[in-house]
C-alpha positions as YAML, in Angstrom:
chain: A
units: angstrom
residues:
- id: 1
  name: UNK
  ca: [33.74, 81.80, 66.76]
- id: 2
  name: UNK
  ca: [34.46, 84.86, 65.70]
- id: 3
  name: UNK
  ca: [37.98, 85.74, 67.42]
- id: 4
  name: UNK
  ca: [38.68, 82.12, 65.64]
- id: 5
  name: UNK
  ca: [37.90, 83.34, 62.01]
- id: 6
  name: UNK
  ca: [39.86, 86.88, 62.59]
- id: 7
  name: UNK
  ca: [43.14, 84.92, 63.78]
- id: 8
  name: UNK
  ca: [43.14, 82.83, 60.82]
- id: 9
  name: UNK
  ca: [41.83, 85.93, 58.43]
- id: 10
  name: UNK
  ca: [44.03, 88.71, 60.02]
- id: 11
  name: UNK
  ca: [46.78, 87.43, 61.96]
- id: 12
  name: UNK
  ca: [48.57, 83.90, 62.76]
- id: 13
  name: UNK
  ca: [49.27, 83.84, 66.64]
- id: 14
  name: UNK
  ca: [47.52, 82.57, 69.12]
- id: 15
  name: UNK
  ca: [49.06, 84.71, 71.50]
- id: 16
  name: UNK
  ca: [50.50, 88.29, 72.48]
- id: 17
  name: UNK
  ca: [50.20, 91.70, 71.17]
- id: 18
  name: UNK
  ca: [49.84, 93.99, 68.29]
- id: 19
  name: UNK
  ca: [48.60, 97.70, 66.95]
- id: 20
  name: UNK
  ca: [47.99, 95.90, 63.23]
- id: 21
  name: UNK
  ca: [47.07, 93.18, 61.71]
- id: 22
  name: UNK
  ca: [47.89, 92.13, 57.80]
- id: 23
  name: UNK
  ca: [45.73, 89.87, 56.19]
- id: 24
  name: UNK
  ca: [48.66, 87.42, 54.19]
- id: 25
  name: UNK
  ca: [46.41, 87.10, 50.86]
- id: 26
  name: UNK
  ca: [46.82, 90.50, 49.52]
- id: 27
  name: UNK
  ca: [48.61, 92.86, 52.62]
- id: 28
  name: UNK
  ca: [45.87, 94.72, 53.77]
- id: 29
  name: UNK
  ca: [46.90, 95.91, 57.00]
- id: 30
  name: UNK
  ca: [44.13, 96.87, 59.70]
- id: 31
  name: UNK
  ca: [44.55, 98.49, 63.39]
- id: 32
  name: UNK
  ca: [42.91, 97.08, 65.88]
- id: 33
  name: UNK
  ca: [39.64, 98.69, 65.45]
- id: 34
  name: UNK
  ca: [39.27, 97.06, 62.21]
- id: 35
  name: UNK
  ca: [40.04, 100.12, 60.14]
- id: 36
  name: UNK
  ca: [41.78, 99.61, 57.48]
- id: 37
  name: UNK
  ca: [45.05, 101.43, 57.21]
- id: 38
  name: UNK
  ca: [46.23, 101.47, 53.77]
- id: 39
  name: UNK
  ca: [47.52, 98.06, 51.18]
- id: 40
  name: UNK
  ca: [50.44, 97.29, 49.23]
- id: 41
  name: UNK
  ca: [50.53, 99.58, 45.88]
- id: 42
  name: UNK
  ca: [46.90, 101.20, 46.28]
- id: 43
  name: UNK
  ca: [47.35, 104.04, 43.93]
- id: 44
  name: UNK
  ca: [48.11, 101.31, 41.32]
- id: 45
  name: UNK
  ca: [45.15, 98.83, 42.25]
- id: 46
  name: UNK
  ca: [42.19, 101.35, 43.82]
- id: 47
  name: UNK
  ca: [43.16, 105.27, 42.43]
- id: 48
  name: UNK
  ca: [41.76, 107.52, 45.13]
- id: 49
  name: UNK
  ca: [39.39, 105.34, 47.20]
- id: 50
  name: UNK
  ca: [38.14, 106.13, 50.18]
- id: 51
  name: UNK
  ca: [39.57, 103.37, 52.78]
- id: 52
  name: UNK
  ca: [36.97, 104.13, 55.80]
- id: 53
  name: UNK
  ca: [34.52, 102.09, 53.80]
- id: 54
  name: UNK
  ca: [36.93, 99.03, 53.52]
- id: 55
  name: UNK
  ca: [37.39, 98.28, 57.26]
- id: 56
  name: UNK
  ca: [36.41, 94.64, 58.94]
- id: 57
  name: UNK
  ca: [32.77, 93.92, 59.75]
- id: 58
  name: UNK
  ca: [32.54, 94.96, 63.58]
- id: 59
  name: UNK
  ca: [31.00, 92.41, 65.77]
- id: 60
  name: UNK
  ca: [29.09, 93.52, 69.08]
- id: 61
  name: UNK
  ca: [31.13, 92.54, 71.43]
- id: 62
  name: UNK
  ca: [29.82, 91.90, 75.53]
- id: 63
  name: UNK
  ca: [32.03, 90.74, 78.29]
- id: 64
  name: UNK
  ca: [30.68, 88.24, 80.78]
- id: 65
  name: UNK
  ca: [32.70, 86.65, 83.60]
- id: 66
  name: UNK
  ca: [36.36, 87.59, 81.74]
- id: 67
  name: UNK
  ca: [34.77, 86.16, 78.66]
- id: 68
  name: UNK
  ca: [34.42, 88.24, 75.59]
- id: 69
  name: UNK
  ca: [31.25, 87.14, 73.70]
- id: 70
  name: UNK
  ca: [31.29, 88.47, 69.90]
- id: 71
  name: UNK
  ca: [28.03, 88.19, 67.39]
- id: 72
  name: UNK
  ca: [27.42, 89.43, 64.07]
- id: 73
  name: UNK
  ca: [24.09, 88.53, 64.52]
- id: 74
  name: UNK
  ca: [21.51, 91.50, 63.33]
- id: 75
  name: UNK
  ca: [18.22, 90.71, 65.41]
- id: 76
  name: UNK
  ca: [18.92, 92.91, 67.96]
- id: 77
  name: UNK
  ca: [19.57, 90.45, 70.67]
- id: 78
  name: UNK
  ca: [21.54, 91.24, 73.93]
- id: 79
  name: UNK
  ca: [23.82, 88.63, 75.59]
- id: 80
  name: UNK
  ca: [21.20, 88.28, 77.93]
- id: 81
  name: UNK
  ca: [18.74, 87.36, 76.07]
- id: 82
  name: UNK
  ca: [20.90, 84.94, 74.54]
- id: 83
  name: UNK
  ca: [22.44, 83.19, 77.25]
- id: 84
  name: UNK
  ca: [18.88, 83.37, 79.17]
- id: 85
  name: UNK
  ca: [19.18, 81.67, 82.34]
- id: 86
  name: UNK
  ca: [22.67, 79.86, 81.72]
- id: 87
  name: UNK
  ca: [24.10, 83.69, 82.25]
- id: 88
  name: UNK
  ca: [23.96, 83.32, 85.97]
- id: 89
  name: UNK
  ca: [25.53, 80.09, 86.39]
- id: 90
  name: UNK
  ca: [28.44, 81.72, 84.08]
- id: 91
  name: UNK
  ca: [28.97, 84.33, 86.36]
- id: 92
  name: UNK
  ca: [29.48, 82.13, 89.02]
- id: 93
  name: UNK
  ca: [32.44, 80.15, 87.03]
- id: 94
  name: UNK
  ca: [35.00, 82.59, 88.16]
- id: 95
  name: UNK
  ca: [36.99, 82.97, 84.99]
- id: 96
  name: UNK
  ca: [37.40, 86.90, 85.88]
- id: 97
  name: UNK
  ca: [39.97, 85.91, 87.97]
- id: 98
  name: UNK
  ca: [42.15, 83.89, 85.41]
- id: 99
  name: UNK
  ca: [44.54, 83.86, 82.88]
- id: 100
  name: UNK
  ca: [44.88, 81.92, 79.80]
- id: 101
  name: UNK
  ca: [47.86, 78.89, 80.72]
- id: 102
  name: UNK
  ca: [49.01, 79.64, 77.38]
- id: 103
  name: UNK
  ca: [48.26, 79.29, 73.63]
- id: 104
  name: UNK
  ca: [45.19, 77.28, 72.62]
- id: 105
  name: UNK
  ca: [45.73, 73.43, 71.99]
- id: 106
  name: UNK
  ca: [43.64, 72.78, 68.71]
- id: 107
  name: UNK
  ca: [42.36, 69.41, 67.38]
- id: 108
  name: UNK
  ca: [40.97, 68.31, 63.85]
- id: 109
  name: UNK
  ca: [37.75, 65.81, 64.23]
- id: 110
  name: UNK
  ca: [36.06, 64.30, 61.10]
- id: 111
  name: UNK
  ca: [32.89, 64.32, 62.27]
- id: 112
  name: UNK
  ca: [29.89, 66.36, 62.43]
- id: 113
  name: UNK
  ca: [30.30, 69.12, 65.15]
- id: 114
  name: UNK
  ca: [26.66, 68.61, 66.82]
- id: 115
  name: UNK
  ca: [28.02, 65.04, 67.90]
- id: 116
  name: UNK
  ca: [30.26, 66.32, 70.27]
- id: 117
  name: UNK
  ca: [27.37, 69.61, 71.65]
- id: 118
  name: UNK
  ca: [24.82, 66.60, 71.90]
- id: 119
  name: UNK
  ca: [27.58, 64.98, 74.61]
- id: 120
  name: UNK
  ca: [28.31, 68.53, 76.02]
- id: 121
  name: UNK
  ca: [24.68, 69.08, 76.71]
- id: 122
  name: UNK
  ca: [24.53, 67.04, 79.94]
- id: 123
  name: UNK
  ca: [25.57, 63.46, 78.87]
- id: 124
  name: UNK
  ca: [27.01, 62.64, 82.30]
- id: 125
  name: UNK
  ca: [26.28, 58.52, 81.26]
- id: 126
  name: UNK
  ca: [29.02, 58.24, 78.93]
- id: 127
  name: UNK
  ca: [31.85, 58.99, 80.78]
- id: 128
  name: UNK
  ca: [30.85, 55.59, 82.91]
- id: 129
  name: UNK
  ca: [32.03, 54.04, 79.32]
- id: 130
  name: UNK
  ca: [34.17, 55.89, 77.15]
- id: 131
  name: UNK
  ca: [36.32, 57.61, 79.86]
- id: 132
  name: UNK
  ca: [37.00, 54.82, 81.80]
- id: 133
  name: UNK
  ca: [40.48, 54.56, 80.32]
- id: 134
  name: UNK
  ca: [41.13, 58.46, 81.85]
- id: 135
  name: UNK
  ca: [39.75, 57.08, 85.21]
- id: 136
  name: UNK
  ca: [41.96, 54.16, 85.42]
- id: 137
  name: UNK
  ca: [44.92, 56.83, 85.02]
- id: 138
  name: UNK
  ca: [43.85, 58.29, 87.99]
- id: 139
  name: UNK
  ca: [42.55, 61.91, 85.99]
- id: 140
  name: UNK
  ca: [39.16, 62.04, 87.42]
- id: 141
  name: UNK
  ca: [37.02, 58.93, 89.03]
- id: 142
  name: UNK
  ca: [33.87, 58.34, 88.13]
- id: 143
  name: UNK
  ca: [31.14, 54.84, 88.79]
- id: 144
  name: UNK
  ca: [32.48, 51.29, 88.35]
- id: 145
  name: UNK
  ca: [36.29, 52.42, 88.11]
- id: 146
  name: UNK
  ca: [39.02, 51.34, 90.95]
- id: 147
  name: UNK
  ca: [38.27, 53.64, 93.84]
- id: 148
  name: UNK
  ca: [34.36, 54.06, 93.57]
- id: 149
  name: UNK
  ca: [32.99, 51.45, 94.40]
- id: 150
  name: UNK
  ca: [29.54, 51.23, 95.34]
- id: 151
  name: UNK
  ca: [29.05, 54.20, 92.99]
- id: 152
  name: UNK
  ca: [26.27, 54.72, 90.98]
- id: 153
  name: UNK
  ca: [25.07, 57.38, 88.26]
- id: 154
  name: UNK
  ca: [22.57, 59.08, 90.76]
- id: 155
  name: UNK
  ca: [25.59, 59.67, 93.89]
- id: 156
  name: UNK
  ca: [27.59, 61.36, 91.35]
- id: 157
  name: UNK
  ca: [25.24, 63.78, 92.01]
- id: 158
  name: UNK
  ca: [25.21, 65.95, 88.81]
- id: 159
  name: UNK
  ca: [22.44, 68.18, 88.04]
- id: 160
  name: UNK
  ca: [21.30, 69.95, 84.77]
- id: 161
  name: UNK
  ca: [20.07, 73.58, 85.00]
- id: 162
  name: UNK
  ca: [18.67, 73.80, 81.06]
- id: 163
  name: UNK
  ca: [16.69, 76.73, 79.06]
- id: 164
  name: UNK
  ca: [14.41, 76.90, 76.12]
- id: 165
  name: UNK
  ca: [17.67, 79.20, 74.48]
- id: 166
  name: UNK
  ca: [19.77, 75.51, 74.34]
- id: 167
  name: UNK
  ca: [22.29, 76.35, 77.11]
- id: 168
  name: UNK
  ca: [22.61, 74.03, 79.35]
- id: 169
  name: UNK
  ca: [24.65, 74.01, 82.73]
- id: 170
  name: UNK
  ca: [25.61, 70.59, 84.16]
- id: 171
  name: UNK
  ca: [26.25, 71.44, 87.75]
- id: 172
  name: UNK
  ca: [28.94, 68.52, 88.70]
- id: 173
  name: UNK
  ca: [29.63, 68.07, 92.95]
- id: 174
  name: UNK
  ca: [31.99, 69.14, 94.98]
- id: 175
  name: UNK
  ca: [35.34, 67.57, 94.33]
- id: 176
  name: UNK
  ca: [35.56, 67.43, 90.40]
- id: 177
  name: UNK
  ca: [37.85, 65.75, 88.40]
- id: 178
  name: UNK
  ca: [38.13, 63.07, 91.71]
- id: 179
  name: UNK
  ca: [34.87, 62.90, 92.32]
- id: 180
  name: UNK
  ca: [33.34, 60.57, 95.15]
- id: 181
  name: UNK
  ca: [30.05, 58.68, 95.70]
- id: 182
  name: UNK
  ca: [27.74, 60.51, 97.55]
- id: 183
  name: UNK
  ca: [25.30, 59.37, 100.22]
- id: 184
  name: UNK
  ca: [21.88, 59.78, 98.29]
- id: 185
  name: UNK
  ca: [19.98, 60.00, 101.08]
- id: 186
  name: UNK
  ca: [22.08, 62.97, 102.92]
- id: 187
  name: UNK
  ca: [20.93, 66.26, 103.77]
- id: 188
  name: UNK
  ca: [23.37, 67.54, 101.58]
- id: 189
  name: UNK
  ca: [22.91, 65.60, 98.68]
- id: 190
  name: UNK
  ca: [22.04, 67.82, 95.77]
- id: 191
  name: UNK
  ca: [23.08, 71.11, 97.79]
- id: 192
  name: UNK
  ca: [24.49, 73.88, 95.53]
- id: 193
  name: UNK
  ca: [27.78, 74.42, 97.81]
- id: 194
  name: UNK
  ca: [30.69, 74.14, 95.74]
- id: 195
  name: UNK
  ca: [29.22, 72.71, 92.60]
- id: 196
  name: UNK
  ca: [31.50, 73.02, 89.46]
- id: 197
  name: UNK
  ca: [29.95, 73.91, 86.31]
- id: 198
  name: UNK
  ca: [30.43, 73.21, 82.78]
- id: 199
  name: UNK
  ca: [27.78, 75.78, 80.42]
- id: 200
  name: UNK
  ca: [27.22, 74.79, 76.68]
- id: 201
  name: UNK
  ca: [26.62, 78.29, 75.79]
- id: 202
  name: UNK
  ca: [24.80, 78.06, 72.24]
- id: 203
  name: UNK
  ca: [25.23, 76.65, 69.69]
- id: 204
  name: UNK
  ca: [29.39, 76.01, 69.82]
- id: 205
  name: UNK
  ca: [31.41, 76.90, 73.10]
- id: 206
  name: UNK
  ca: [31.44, 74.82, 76.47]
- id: 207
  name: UNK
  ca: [32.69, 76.89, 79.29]
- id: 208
  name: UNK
  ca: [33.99, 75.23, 82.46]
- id: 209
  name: UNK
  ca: [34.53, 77.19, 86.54]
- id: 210
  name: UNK
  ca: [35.24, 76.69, 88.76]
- id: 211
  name: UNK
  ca: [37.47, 73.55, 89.17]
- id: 212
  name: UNK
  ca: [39.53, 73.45, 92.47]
- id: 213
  name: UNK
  ca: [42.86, 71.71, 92.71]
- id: 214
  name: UNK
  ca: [45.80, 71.05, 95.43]
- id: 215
  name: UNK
  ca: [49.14, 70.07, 95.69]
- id: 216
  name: UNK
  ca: [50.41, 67.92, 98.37]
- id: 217
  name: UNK
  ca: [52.04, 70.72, 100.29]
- id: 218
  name: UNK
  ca: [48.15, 72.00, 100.83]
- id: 219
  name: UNK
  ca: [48.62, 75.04, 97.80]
- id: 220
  name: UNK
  ca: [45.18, 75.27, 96.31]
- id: 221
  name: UNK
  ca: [44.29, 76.72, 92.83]
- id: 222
  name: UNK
  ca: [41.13, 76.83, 90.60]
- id: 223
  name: UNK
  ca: [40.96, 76.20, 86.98]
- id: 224
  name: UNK
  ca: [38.80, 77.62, 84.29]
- id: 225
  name: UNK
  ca: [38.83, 76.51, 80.52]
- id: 226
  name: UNK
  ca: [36.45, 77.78, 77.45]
- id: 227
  name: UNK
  ca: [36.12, 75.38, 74.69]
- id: 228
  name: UNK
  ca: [35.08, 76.64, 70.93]
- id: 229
  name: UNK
  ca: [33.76, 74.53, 67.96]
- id: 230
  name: UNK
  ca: [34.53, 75.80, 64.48]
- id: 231
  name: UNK
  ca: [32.31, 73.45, 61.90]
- id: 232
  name: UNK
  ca: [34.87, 72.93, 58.97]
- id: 233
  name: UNK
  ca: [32.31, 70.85, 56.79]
- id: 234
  name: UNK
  ca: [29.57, 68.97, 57.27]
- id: 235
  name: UNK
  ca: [31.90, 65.87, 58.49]
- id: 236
  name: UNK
  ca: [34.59, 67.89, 60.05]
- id: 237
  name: UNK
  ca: [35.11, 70.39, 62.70]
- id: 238
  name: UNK
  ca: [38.43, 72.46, 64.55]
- id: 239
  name: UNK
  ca: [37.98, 72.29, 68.69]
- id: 240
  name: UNK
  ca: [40.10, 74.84, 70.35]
- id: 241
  name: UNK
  ca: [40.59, 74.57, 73.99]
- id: 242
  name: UNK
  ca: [41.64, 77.28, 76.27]
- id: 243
  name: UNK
  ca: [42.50, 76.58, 79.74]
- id: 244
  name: UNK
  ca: [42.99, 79.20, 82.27]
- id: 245
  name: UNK
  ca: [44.02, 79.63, 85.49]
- id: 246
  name: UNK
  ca: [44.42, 81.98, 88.97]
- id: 247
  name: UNK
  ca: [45.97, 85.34, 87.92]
- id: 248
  name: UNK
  ca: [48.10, 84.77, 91.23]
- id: 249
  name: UNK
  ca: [48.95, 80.93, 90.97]
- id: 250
  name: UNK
  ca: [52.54, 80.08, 91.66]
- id: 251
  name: UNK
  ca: [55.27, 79.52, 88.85]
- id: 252
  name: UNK
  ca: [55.34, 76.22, 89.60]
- id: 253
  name: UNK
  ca: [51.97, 75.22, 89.24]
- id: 254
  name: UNK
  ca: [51.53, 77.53, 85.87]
- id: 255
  name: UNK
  ca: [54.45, 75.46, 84.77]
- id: 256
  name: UNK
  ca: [52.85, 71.81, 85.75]
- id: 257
  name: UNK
  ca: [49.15, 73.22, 83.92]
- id: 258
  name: UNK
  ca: [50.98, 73.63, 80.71]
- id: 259
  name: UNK
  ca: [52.73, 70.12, 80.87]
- id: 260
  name: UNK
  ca: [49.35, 68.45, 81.99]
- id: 261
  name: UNK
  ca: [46.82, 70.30, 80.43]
- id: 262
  name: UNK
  ca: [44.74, 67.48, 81.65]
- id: 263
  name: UNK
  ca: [41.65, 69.70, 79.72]
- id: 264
  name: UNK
  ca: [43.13, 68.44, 76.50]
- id: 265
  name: UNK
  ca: [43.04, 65.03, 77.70]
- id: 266
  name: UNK
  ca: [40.19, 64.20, 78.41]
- id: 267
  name: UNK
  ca: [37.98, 65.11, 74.81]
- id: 268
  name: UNK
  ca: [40.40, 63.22, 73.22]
- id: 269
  name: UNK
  ca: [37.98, 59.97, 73.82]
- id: 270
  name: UNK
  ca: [34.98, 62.27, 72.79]
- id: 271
  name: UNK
  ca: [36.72, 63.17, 69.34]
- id: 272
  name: UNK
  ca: [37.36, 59.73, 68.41]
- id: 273
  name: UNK
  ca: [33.59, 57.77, 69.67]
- id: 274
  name: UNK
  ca: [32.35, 61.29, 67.34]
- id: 275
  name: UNK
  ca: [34.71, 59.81, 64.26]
- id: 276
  name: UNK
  ca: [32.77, 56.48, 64.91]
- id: 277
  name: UNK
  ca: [29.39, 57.71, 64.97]
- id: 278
  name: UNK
  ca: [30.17, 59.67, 62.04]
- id: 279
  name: UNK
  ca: [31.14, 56.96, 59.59]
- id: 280
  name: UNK
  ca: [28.58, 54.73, 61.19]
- id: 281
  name: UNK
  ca: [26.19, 57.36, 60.66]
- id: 282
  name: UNK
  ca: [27.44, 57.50, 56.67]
- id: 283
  name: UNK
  ca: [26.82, 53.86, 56.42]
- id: 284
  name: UNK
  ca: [23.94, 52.12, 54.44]
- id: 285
  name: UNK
  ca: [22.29, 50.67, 57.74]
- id: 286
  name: UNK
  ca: [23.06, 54.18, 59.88]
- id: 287
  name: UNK
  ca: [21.19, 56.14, 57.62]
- id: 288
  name: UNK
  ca: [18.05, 54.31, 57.41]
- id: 289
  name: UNK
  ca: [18.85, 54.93, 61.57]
- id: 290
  name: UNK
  ca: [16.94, 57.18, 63.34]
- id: 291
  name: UNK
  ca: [17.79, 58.94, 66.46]
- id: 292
  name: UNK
  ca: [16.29, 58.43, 69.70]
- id: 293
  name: UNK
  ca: [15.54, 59.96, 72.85]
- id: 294
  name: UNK
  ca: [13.95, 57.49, 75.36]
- id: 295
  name: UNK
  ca: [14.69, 58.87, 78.85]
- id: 296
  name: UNK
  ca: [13.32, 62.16, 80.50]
- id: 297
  name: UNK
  ca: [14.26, 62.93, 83.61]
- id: 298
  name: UNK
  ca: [12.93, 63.99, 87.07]
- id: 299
  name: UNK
  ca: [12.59, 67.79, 87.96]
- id: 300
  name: UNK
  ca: [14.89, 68.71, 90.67]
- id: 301
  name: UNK
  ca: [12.27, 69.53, 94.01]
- id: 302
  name: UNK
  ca: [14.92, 71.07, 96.31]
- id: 303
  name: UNK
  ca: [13.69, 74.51, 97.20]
- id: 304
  name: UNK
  ca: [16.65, 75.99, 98.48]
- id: 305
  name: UNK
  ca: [18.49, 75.46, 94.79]
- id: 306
  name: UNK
  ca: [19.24, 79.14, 94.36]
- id: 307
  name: UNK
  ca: [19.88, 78.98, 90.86]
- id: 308
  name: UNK
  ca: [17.57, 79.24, 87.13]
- id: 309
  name: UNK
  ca: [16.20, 77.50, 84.68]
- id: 310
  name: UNK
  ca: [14.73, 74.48, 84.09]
- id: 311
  name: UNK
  ca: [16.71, 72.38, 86.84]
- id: 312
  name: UNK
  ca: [16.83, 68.51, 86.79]
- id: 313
  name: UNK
  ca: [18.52, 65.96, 89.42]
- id: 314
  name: UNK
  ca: [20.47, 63.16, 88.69]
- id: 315
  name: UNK
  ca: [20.77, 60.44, 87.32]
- id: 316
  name: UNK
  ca: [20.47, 62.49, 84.21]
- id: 317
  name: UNK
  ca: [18.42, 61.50, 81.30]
- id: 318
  name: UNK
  ca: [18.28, 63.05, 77.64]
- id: 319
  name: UNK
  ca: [16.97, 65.94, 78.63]
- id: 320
  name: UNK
  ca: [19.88, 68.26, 77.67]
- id: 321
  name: UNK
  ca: [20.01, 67.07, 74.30]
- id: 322
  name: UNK
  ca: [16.18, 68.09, 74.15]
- id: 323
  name: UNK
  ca: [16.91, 71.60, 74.58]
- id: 324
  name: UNK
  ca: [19.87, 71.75, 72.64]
- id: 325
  name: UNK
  ca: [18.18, 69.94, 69.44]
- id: 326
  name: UNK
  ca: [14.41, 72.03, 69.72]
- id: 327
  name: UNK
  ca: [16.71, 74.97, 69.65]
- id: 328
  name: UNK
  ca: [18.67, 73.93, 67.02]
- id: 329
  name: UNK
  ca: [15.43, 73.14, 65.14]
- id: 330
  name: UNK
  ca: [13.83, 76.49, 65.61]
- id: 331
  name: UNK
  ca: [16.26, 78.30, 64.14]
- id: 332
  name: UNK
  ca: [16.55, 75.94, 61.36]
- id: 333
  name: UNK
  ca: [13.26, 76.07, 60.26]
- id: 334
  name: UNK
  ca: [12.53, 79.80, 61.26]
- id: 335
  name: UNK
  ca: [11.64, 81.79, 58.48]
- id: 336
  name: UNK
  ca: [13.90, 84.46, 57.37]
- id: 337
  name: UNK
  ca: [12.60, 88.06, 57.88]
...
């Protein structure tokens, strides 16, 4: 969130490098510190100020996994304490080892920007529905589209690591975006091997690691992306997706990521079912609505799942959403010290 708001303050590019940064309203120029380094006729305008008092408000800045994480948060919280248990399934994601594909592909949604967290929270059911169309394209496969069949929500075999912080890690099997049905009553069903996850860190990025991918003359690559939320309005919000890849991959498959980008794909359906709900949600009938939460789900009660938190099994329920919303509430309703 806050790289986002620095690009569009300081600078314009969504790539490459630079020792300054001008900010286009009024030409201050800052290094890349934050310190400013002087403005367009300051004599005129300031007299003799003192310019080490005018710099940009410094974030504190941790890296996890490649990642940088930024707050300007005052409380005094680490990263850790943050990210709670979610921080060790995001250090398992692998994005160390990868670059950016390119520049960010960006998307304006008019809608509210919880919609689309409540989804990334562990809503594995929708995609049966609203992704169908991606399945049928032969993107990923998922339950009751050509090629699974006999598949049902619980041999996906997803499973939701959650925390009372509101990140949640959906832990999807071995063989994501083509996933298979699995045999529900394997050994191996619900073993951790391989798993790909996809982290809602709180409240506004989705990070995904590690995805695995070959070409049919056996090359094998992983993929990576980080996905950031910027609400623009109550009704409106800017999604900018990041995709990355192996630091080593091959010039040909860099080349083929950029033309797919098969991450930017795929949300498309989620941005327009969050348009819906929003004007539905606007409507007469939608807001005399309320929103519910039937479904809980089943504790996971495998004892060799090495990982924290508070770990479900599939077929997942609403309990994602729980976290994500009684987190959401506590800080809403927290009382300002």
């Amino acid at each position: 969130m806050m790289l986002e708001r620095v690009r569009w303050i300081v600078g314009r590019a969504d790539q490459g490098n630079a020792g300054s940064f001008k900010c286009p309203y009024h030409g201050w120029a800052f290094d890349s510190s934050g310190n400013l380094l002087g403005a367009p006729l300051d004599k005129e305008m300031y007299g003799d100020w003192d310019k080490s008092q005018y710099g940009l408000r410094r974030a504190r800045v941790e890296v996890l996994d490649g990642i940088v994480y930024a707050s300007f948060d005052t409380s005094g919280a680490t990263l850790a304490d943050w990210l709670g248990p979610a921080a060790w399934y995001l250090e398992r994601s692998g994005n160390h080892k990868r670059i950016p594909v390119g520049p960010p592909t960006r998307f304006h949604v008019k809608a509210n920007w919880k919609t689309f967290m409540d989804s990334a929270a562990g809503d594995d059911y929708h995609t049966v529905s609203l992704h169908r169309g991606v399945a049928e394209m032969g993107f990923t496969s998922m339950p009751g589209t050509p090629g699974s069949k006999g598949a049902t929500l619980a041999s996906m075999n997803s499973v939701l690591a959650a925390n009372d912080q509101g990140n949640n890690t959906l832990a999807i099997a071995e063989g994501f975006p083509n996933m298979k049905a699995f045999d529900v009553n394997s050994e191996d069903f619900l073993a951790f091997k391989n798993r790909v996850f996809l982290t809602l860190v709180f409240p506004q990025s989705v990070v995904w690691g590690c995805i695995v991918k070959s070409l049919p003359d056996g090359t094998t690559y992983t993929l990576g992306s980080l996905t950031q939320i910027e609400p623009t309005g109550p009704d409106s919000y800017v999604v900018s997706m990041h995709q990355m890849i192996d630091r080593d991959a091959p010039e040909k498959v860099l080349e083929m990521e950029r033309r797919q980008n098969a991450f930017s794909i795929i949300p498309l359906d989620d941005f327009e079912a969050n348009n819906s709900l929003q004007r539905s949600a606007k409507g007469g009938v939608g807001r005399q609505q309320p929103m519910r939460y039937f479904a809980r789900g089943e504790r996971l009660k495998r004892k060799d799942w090495p990982g924290p938190g508070i770990v479900y099994a599939g077929p997942l329920r609403d309990d994602g959403q729980w976290y994500f919303w009684r987190r959401w509430f506590q800080l809403m309703t927290d009382e300002l010290h």
